[in-house]
GUVEX-546998 format. One record per residue (C-alpha): residue number from 1; z, x, y. Coordinates in Angstrom, 3 decimals, always signed. Example, Ala and Ser with C-alpha at 12.3 -4.5 7.8 and 13.67 -1.06 7.14 Angstrom:
<rs>
- num, w, u, v
- 1, +7.800, +12.300, -4.500;
- 2, +7.140, +13.670, -1.060;
</rs>
This chain:
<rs>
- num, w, u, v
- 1, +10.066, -79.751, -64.752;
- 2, +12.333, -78.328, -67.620;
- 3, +11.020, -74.849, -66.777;
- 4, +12.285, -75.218, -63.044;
- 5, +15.233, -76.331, -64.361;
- 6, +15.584, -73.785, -67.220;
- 7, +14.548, -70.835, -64.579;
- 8, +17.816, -72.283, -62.030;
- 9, +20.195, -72.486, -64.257;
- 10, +19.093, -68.174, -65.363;
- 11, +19.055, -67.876, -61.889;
- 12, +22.726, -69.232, -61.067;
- 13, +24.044, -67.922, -64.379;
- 14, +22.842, -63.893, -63.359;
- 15, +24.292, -64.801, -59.796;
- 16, +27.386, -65.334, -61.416;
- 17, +27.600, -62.718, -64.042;
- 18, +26.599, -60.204, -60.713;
- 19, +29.533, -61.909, -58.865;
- 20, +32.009, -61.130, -61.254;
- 21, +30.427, -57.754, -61.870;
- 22, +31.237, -56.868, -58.637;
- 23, +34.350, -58.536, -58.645;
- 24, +35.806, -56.182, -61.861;
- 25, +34.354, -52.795, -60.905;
- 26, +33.974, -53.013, -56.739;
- 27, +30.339, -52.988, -54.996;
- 28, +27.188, -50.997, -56.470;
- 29, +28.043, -48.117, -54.187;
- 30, +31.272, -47.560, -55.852;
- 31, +29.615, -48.040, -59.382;
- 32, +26.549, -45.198, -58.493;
- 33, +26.873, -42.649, -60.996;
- 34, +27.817, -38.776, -59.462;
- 35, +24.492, -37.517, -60.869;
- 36, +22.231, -40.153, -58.692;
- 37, +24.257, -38.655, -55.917;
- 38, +24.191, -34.904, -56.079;
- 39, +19.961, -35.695, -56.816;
- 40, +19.469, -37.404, -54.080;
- 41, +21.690, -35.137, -51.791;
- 42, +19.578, -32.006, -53.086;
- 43, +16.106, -34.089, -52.031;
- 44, +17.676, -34.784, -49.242;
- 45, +17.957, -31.133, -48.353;
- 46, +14.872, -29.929, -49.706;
- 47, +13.220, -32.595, -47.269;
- 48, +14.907, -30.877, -44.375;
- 49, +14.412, -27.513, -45.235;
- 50, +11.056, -28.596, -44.919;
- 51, +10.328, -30.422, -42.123;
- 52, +12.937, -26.974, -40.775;
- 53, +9.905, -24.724, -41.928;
- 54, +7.017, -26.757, -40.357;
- 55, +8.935, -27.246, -37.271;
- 56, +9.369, -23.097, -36.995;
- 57, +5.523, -22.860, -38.882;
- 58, +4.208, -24.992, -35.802;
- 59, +6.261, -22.972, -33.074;
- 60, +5.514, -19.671, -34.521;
- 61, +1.857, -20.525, -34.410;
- 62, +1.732, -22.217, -31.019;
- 63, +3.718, -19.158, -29.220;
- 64, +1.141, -16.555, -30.884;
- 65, -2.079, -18.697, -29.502;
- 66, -0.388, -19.129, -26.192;
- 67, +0.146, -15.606, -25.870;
- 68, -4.058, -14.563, -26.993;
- 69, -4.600, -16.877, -24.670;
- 70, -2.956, -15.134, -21.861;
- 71, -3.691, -11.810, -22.648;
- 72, -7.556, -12.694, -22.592;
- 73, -7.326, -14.716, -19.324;
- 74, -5.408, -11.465, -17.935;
- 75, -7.576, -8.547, -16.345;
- 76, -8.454, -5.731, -17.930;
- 77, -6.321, -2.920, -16.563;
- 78, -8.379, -0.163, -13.921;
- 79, -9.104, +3.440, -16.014;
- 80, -6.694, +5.613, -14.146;
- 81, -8.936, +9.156, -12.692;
- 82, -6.245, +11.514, -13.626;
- 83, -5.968, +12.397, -17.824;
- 84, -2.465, +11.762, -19.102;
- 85, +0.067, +14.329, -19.472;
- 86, -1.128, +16.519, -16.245;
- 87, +0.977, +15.953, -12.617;
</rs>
């Protein structure tokens, strides 16, 4: 029972030392260091670039198998009688 008691009275006291925390120096936002920002900013960008180069990776790909895949569904051009070059 003391141990319930003990572990409240921890609980309410970092509650309050949070509170007034928060109070002094403004929300955790405001109290984020510049360096945690800029390093998550720069993964942030990284992670774009690349999902940005799987995006073009998967298009690139997909346009050059579409187009093998038209050229051999497409017939085969007729051997012309005349030779090149002479009218």
């Amino acid at each position: 029972m003391k141990e319930r008691d003990q572990a409240l009275l921890e609980s309410v006291r970092t509650h309050r030392e949070r509170l007034g925390a928060a109070v002094a120096h403004g929300s955790l936002g405001a109290r984020r260091p510049l360096g945690s920002i800029i390093r998550r900013l720069i993964v942030g960008v990284v992670i774009a670039a690349i999902a940005c180069a799987a995006c073009v990776g998967v298009g690139f790909i997909g346009g050059l198998l579409a187009d093998r895949a038209a050229a051999a569904q497409a017939p085969a051009p007729a051997p012309s009688s005349s030779p090149e070059g002479t009218r």
